[in-house]
N, CA and C atoms as an extended XYZ file, in Angstrom:
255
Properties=species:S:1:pos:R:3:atomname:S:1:resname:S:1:resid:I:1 pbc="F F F"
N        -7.521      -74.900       33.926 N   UNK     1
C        -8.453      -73.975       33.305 CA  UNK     1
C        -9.510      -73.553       34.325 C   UNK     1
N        -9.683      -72.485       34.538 N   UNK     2
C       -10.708      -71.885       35.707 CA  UNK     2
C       -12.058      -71.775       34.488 C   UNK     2
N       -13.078      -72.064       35.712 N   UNK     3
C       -14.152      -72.477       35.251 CA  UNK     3
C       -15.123      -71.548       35.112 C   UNK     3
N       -14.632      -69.735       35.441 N   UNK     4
C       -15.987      -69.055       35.548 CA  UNK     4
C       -15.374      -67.711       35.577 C   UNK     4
N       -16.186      -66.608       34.947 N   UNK     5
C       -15.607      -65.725       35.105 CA  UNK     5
C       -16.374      -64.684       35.778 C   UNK     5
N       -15.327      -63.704       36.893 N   UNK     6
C       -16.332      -63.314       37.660 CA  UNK     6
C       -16.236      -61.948       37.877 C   UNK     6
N       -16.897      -61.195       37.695 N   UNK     7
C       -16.749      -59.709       37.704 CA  UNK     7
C       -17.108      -58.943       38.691 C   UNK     7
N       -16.392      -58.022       39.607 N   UNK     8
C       -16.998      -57.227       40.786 CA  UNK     8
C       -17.137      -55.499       39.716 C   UNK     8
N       -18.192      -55.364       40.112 N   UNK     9
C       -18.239      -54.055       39.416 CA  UNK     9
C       -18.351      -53.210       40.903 C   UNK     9
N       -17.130      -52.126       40.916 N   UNK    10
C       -16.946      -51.761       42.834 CA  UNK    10
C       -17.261      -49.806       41.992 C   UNK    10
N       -16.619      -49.390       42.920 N   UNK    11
C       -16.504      -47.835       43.323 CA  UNK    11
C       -15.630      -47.815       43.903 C   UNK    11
N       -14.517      -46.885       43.992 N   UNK    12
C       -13.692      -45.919       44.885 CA  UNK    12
C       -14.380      -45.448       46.336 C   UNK    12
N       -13.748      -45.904       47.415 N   UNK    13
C       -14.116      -45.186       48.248 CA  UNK    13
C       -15.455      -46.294       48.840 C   UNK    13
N       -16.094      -47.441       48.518 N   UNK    14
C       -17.010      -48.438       48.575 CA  UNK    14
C       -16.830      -49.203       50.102 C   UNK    14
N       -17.289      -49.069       51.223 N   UNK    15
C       -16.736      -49.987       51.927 CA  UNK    15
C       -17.447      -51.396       51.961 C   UNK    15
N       -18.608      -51.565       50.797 N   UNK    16
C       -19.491      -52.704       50.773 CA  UNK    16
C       -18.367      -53.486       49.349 C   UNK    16
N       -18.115      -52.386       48.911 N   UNK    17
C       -17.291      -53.357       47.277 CA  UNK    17
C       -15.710      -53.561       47.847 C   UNK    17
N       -15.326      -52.834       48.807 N   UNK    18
C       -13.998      -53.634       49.472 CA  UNK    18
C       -13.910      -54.978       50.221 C   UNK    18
N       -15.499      -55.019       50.979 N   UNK    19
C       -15.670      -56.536       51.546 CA  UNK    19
C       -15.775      -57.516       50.708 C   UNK    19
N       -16.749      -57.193       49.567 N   UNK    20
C       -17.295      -58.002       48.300 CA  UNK    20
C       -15.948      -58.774       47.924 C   UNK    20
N       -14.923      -57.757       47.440 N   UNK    21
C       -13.568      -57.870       47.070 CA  UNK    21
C       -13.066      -58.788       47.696 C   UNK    21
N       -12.479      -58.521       48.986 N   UNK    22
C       -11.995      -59.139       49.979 CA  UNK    22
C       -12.808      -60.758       49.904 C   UNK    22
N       -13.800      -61.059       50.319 N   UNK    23
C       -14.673      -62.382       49.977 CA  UNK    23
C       -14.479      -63.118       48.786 C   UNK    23
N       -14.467      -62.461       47.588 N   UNK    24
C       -13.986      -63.086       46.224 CA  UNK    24
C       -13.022      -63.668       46.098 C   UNK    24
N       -11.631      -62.432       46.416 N   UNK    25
C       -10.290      -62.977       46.388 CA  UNK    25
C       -10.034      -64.225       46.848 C   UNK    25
N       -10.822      -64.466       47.954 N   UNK    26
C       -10.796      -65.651       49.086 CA  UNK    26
C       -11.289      -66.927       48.071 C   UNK    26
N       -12.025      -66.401       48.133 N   UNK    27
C       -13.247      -67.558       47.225 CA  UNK    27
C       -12.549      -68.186       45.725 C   UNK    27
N       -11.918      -67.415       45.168 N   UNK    28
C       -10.952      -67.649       43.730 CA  UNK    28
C       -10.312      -68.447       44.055 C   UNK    28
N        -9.259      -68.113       45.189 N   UNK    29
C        -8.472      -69.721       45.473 CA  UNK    29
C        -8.706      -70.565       45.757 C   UNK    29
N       -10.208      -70.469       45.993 N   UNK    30
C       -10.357      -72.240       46.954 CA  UNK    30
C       -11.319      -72.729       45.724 C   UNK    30
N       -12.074      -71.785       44.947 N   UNK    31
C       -13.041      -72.320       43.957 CA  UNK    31
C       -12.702      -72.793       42.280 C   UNK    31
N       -11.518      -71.584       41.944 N   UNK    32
C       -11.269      -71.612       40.991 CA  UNK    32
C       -11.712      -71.059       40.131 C   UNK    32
N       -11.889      -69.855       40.000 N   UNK    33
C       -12.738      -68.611       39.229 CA  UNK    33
C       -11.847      -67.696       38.726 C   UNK    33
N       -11.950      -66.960       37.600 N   UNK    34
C       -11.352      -65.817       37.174 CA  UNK    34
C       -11.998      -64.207       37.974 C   UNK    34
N       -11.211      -64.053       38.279 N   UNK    35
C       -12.012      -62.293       39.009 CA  UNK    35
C       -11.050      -61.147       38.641 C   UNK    35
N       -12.358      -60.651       37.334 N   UNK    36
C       -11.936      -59.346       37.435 CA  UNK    36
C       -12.560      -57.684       38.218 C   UNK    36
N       -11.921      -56.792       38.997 N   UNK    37
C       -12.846      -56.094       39.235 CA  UNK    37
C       -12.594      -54.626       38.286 C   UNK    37
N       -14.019      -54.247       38.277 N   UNK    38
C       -14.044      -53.046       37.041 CA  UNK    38
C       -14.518      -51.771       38.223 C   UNK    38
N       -13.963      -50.417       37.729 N   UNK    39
C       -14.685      -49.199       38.503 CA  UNK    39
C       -15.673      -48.734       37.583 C   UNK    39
N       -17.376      -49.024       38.552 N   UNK    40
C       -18.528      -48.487       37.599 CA  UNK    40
C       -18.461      -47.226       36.863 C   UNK    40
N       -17.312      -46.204       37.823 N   UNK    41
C       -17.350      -44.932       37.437 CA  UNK    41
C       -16.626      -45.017       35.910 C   UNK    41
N       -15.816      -46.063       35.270 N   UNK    42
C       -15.094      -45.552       34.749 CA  UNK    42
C       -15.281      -45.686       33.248 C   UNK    42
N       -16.931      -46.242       32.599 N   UNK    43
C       -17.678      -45.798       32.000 CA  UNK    43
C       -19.144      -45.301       31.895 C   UNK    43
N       -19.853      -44.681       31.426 N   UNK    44
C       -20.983      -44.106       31.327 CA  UNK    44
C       -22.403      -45.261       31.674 C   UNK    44
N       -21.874      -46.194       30.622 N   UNK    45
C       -23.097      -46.994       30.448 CA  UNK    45
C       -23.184      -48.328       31.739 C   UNK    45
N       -21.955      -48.285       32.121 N   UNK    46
C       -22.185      -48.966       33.769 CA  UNK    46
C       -22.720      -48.432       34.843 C   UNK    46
N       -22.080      -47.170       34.909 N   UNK    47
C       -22.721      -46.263       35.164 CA  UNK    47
C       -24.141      -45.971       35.611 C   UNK    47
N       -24.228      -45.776       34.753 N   UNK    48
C       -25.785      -45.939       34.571 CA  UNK    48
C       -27.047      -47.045       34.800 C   UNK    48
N       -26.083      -48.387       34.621 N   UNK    49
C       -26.976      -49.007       34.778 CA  UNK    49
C       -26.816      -50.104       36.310 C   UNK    49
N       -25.507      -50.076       36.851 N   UNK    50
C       -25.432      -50.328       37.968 CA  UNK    50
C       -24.908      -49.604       38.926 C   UNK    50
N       -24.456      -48.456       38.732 N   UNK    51
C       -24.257      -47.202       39.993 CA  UNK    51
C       -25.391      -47.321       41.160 C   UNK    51
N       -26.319      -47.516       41.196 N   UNK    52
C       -27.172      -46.998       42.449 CA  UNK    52
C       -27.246      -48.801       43.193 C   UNK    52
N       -26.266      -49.553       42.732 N   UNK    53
C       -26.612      -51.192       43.435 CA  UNK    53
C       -24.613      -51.666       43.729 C   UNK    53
N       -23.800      -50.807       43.574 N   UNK    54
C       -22.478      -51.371       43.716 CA  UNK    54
C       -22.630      -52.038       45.378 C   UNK    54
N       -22.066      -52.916       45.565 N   UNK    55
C       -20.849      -53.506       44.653 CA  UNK    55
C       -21.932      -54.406       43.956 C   UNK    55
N       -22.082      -55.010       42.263 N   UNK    56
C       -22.623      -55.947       41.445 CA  UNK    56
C       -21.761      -56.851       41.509 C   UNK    56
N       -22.231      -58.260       41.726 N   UNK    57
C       -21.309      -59.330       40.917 CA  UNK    57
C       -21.803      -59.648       39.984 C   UNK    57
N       -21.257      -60.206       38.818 N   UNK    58
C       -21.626      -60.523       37.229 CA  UNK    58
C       -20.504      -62.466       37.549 C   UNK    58
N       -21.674      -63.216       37.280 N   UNK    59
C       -20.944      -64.626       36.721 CA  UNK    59
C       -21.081      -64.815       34.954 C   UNK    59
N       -19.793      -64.761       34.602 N   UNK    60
C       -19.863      -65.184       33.268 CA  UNK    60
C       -20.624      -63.988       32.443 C   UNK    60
N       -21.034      -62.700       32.790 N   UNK    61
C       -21.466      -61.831       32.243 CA  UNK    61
C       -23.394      -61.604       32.015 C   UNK    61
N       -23.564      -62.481       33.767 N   UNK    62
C       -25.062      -62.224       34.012 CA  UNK    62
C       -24.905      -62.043       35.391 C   UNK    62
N       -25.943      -60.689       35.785 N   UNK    63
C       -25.677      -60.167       36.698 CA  UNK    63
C       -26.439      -61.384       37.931 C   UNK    63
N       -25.561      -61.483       39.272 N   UNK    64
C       -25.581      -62.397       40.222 CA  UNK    64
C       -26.654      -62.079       41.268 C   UNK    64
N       -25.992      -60.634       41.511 N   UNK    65
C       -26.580      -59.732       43.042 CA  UNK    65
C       -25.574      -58.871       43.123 C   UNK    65
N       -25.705      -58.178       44.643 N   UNK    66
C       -25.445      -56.962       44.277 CA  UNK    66
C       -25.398      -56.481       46.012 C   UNK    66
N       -24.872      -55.402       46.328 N   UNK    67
C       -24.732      -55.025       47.511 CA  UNK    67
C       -23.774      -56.146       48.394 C   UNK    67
N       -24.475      -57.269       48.638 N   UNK    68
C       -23.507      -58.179       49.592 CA  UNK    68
C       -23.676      -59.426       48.703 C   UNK    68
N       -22.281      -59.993       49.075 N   UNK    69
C       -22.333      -61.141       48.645 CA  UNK    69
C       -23.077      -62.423       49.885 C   UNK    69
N       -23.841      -62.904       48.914 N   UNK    70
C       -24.270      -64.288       49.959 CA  UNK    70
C       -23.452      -66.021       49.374 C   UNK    70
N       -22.866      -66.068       50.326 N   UNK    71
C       -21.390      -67.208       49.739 CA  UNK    71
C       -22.301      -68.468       49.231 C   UNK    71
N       -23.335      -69.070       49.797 N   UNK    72
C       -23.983      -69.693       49.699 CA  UNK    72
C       -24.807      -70.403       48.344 C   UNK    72
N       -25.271      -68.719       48.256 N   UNK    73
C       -25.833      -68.880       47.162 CA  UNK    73
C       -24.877      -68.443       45.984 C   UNK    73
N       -23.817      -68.064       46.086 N   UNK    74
C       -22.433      -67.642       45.227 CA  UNK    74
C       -21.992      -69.086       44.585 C   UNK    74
N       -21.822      -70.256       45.879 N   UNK    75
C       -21.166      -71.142       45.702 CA  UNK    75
C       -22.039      -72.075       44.733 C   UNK    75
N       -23.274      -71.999       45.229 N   UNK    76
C       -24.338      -72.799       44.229 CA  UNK    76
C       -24.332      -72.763       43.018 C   UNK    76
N       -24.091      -70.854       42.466 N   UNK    77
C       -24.351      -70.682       41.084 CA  UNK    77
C       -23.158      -71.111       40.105 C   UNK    77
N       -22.087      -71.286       40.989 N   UNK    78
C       -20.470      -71.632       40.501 CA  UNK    78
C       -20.795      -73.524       40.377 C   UNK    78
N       -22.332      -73.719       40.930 N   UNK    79
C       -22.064      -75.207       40.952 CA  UNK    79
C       -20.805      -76.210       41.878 C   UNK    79
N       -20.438      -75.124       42.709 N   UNK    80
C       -19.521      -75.607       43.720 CA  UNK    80
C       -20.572      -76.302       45.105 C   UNK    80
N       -19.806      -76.776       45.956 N   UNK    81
C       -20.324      -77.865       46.990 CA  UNK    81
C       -20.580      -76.232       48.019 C   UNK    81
N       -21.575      -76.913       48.579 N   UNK    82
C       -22.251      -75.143       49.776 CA  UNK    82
C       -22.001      -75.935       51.197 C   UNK    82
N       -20.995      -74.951       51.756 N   UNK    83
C       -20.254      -75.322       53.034 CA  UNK    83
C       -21.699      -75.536       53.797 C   UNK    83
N       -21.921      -76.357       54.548 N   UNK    84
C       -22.634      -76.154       55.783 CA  UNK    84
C       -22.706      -74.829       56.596 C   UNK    84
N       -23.672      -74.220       57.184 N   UNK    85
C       -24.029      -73.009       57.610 CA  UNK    85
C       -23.420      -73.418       59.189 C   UNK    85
């Protein structure tokens, strides 16, 4: 049973929500997370309320951060062990 669910809210065409992406995917297998990613464009009210901050991550359906992922503090909020820097 995966322990968290994790949402990239990206854009088409994003080269900050393709890295985001890319980092997650990574991170799912070694952490154990559900990841889904959604296109902000592809309703109104996301839209609206996170268009001007893509790529968003959402844990469990509270927003994380936004623009870049910081693994660190990613791994903390998952309550996972934080690699040494």
């Amino acid at each position: 049973m995966l322990d968290h669910q994790v949402t990239l809210l990206t854009r088409t065409g994003c080269h900050l929500c393709e890295t985001a992406e890319d980092a997650l995917v990574r991170l799912s297998a070694e952490l154990g997370f559900e990841l889904t990613t959604v296109d902000v464009d592809s309703e109104l009210t996301l839209a609206n309320e996170y268009g001007d901050r893509v790529p968003v991550i959402l844990i469990d359906g509270a927003e994380h951060g936004y623009w870049r992922l910081e693994e660190q503090r990613f791994r903390a909020a998952l309550g996972k062990p934080v690699k040494p820097s």
